[in-house]
LODREN-431764 format. One record per residue: chain; x, y, z of N, C-alpha, C, O in turn; residue in one letter. Coordinates in steps of 0.05 Angstrom, whole numbers. Layout:
(r A,(X,Y,Z),(X,Y,Z),(X,Y,Z),(X,Y,Z),A)
...
END
This chain:
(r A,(-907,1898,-1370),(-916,1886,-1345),(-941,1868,-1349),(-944,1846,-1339),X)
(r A,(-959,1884,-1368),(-990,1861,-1374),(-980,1836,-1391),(-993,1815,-1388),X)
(r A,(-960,1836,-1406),(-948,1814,-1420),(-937,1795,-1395),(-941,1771,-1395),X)
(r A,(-926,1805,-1378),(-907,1785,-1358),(-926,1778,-1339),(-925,1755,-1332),X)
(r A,(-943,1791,-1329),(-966,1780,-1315),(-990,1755,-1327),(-1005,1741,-1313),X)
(r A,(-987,1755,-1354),(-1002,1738,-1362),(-996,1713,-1369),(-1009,1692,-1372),X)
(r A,(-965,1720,-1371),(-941,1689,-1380),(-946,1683,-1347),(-954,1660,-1341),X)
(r A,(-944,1696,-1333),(-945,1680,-1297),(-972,1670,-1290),(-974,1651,-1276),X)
(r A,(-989,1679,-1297),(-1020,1673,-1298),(-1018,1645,-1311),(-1023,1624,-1299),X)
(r A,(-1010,1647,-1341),(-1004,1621,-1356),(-994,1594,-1341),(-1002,1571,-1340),X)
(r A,(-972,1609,-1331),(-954,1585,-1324),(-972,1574,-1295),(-987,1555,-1297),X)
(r A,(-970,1588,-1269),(-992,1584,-1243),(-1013,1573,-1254),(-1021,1554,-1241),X)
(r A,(-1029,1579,-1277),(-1057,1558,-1281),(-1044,1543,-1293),(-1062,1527,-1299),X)
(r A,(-1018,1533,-1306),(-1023,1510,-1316),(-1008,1494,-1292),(-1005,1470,-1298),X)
(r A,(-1000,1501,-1271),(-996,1473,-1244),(-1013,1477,-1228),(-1012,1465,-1206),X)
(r A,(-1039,1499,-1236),(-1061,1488,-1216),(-1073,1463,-1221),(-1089,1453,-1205),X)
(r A,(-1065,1450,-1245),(-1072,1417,-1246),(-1059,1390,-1238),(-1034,1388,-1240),X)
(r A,(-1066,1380,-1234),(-1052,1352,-1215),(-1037,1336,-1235),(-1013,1328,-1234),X)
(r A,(-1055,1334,-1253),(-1040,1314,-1280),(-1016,1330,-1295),(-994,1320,-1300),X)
(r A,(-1025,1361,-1302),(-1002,1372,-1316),(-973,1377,-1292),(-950,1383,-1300),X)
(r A,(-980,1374,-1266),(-956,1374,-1248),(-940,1356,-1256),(-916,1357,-1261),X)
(r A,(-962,1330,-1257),(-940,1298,-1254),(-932,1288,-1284),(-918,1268,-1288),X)
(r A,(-943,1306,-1305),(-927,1305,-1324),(-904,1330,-1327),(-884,1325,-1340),X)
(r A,(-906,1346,-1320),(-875,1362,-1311),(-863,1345,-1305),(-854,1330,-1323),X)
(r A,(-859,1340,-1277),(-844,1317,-1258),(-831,1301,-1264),(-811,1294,-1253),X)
(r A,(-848,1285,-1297),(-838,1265,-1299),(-821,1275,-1327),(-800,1264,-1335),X)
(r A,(-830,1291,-1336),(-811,1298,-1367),(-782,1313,-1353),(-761,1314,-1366),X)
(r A,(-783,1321,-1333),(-761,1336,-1311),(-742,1321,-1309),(-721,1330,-1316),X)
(r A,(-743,1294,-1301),(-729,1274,-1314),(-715,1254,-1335),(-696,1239,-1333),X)
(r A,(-734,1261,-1357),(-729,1246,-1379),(-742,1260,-1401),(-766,1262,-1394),X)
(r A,(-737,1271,-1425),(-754,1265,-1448),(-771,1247,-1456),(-766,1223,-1459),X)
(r A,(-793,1259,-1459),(-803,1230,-1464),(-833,1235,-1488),(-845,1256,-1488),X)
(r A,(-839,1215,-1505),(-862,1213,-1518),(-884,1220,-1515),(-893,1215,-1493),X)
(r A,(-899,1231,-1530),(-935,1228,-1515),(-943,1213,-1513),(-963,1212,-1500),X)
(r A,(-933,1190,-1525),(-954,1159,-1517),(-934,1151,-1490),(-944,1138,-1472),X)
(r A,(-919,1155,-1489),(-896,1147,-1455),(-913,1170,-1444),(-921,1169,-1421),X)
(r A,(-919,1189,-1456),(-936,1205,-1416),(-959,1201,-1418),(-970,1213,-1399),X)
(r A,(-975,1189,-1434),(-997,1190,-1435),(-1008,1155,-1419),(-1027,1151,-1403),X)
(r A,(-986,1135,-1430),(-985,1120,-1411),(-996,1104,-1385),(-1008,1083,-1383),X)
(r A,(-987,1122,-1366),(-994,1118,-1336),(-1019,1128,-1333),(-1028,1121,-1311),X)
(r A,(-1040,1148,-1351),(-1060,1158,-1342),(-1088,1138,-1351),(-1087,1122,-1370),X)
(r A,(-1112,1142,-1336),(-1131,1130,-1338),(-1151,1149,-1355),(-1175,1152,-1350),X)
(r A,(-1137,1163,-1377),(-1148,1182,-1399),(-1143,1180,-1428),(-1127,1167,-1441),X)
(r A,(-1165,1198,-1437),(-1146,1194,-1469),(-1120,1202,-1482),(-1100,1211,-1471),X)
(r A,(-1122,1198,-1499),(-1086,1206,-1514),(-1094,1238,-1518),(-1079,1257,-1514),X)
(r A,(-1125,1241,-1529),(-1130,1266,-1539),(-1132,1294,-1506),(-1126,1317,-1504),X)
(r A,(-1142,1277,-1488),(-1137,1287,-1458),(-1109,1295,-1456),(-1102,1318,-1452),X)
(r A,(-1091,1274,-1460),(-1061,1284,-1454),(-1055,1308,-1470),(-1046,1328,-1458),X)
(r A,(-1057,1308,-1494),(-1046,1333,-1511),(-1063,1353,-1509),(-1057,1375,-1518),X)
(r A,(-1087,1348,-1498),(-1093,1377,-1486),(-1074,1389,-1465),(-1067,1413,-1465),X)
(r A,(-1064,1366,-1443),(-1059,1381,-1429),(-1026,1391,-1435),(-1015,1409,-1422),X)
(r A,(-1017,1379,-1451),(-988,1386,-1464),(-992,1418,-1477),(-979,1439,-1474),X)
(r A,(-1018,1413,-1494),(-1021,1442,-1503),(-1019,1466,-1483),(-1004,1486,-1486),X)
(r A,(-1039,1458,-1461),(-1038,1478,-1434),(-1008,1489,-1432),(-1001,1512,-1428),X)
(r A,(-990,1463,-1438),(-955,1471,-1415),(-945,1482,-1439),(-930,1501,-1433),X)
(r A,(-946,1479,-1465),(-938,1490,-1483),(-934,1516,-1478),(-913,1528,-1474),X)
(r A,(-966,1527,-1479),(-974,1551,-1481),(-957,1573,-1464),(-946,1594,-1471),X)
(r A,(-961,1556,-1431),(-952,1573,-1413),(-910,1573,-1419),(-896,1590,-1407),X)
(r A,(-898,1548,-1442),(-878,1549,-1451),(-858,1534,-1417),(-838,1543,-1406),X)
(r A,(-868,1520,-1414),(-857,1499,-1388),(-852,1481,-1404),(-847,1464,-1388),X)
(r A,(-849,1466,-1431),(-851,1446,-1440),(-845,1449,-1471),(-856,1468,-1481),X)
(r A,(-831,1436,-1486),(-837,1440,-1504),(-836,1414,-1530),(-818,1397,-1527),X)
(r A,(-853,1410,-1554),(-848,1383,-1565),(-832,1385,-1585),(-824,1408,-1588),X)
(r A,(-822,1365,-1603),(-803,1366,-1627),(-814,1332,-1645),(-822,1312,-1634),X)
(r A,(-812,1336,-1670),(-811,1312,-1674),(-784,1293,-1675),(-761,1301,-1678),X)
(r A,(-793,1269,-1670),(-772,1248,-1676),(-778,1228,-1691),(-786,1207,-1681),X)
(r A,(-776,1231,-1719),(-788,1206,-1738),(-824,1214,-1732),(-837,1235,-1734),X)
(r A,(-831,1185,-1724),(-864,1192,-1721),(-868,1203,-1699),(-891,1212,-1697),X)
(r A,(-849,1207,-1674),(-855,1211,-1650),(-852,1231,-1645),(-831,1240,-1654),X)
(r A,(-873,1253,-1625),(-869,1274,-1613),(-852,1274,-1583),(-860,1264,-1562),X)
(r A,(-833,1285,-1588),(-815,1286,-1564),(-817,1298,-1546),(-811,1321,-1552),X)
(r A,(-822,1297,-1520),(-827,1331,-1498),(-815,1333,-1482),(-813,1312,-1469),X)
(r A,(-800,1354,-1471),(-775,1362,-1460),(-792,1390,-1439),(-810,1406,-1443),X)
(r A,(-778,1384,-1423),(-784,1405,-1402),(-765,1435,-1407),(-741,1435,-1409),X)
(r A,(-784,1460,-1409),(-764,1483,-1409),(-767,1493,-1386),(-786,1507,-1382),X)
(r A,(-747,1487,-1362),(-742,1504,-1343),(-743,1525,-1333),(-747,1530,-1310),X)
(r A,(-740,1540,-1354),(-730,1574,-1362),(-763,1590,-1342),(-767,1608,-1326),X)
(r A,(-779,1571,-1357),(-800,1579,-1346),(-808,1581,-1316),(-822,1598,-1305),X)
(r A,(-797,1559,-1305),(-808,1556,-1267),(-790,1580,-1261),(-791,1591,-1239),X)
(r A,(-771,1589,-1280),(-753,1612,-1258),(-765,1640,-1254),(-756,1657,-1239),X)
(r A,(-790,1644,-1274),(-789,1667,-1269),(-823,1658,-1251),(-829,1676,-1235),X)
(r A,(-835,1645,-1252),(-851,1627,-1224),(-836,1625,-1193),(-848,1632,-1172),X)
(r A,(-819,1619,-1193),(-795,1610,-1177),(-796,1645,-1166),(-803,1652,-1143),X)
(r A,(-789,1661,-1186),(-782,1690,-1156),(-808,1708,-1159),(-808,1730,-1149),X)
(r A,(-833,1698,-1174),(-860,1709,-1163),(-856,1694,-1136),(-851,1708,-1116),X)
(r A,(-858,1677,-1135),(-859,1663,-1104),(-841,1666,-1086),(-841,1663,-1062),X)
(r A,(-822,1673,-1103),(-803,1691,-1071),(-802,1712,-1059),(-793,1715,-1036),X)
(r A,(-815,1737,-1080),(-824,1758,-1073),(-851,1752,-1058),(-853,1770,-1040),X)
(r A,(-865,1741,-1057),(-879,1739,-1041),(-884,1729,-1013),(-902,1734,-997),X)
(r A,(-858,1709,-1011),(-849,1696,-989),(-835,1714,-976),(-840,1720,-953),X)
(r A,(-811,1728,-993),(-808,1751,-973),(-820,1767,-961),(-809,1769,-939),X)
(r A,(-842,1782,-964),(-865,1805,-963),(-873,1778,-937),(-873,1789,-915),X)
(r A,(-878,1756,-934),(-899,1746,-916),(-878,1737,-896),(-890,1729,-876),X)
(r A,(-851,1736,-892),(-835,1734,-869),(-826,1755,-865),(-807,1753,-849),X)
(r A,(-829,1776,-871),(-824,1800,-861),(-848,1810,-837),(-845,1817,-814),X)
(r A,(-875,1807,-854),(-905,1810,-835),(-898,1791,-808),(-903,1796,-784),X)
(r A,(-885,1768,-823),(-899,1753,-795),(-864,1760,-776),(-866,1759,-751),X)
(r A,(-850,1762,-782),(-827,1776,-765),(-843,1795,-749),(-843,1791,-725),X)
(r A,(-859,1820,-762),(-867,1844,-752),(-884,1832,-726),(-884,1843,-704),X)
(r A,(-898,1810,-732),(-928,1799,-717),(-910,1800,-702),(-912,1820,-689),X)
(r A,(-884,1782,-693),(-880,1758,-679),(-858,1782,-652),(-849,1778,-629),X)
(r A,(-856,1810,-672),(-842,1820,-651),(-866,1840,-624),(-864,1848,-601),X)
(r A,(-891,1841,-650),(-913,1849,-635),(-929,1835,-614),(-939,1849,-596),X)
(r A,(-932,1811,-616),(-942,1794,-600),(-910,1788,-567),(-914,1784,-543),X)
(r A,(-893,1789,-576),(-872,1792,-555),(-875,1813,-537),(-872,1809,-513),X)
(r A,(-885,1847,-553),(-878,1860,-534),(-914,1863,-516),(-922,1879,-499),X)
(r A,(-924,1842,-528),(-956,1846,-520),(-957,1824,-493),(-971,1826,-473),X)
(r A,(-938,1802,-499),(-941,1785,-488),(-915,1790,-452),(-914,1772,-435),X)
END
């Protein structure tokens, strides 16, 4: 359980960042290079592979070489078990507010 709580900890801090979102997003789409994601940003190359290291870590991402190029591919596998932390919790919060909404009816 402390092992799977910490891969979800992993993964949730690594899209508490704006830049490692919109490089998800965009590798979600395409494979692509670190100098192609590094690209569009107004940062360093060494900034980007930090934050590749972050998605690594949390295993949302992963690189390969190609010749000189590092390749990065999105691993899915990962948002799924993100994906039903957040459903279990969405369930648990439309159930409360079901409960509210039948409480406030018989109040109202």
């Amino acid at each position: 359980m402390v092992d799977h709580d910490a891969r979800l900890d992993s993964i949730f801090g690594s899209l508490a960042d704006t830049t490692r979102r919109d490089i998800l997003r965009r590798v979600a789409r395409q494979e692509m290079s670190v100098g192609e994601i590094a690209a569009p940003y107004d940062i360093s190359l060494a900034a980007v592979s930090k934050h590749l290291v972050v998605l690594e870590k949390a295993r949302l991402v992963t690189k390969r070489r190609e010749g000189k190029l590092q390749v990065v591919s999105l691993r899915a596998a990962a948002l799924t078990d993100a994906a039903k932390q957040i459903e279990r919790w969405r369930d648990i919060w439309e159930s409360r507010l079901d409960r509210l909404e039948k409480y406030l009816e018989k109040q109202g």
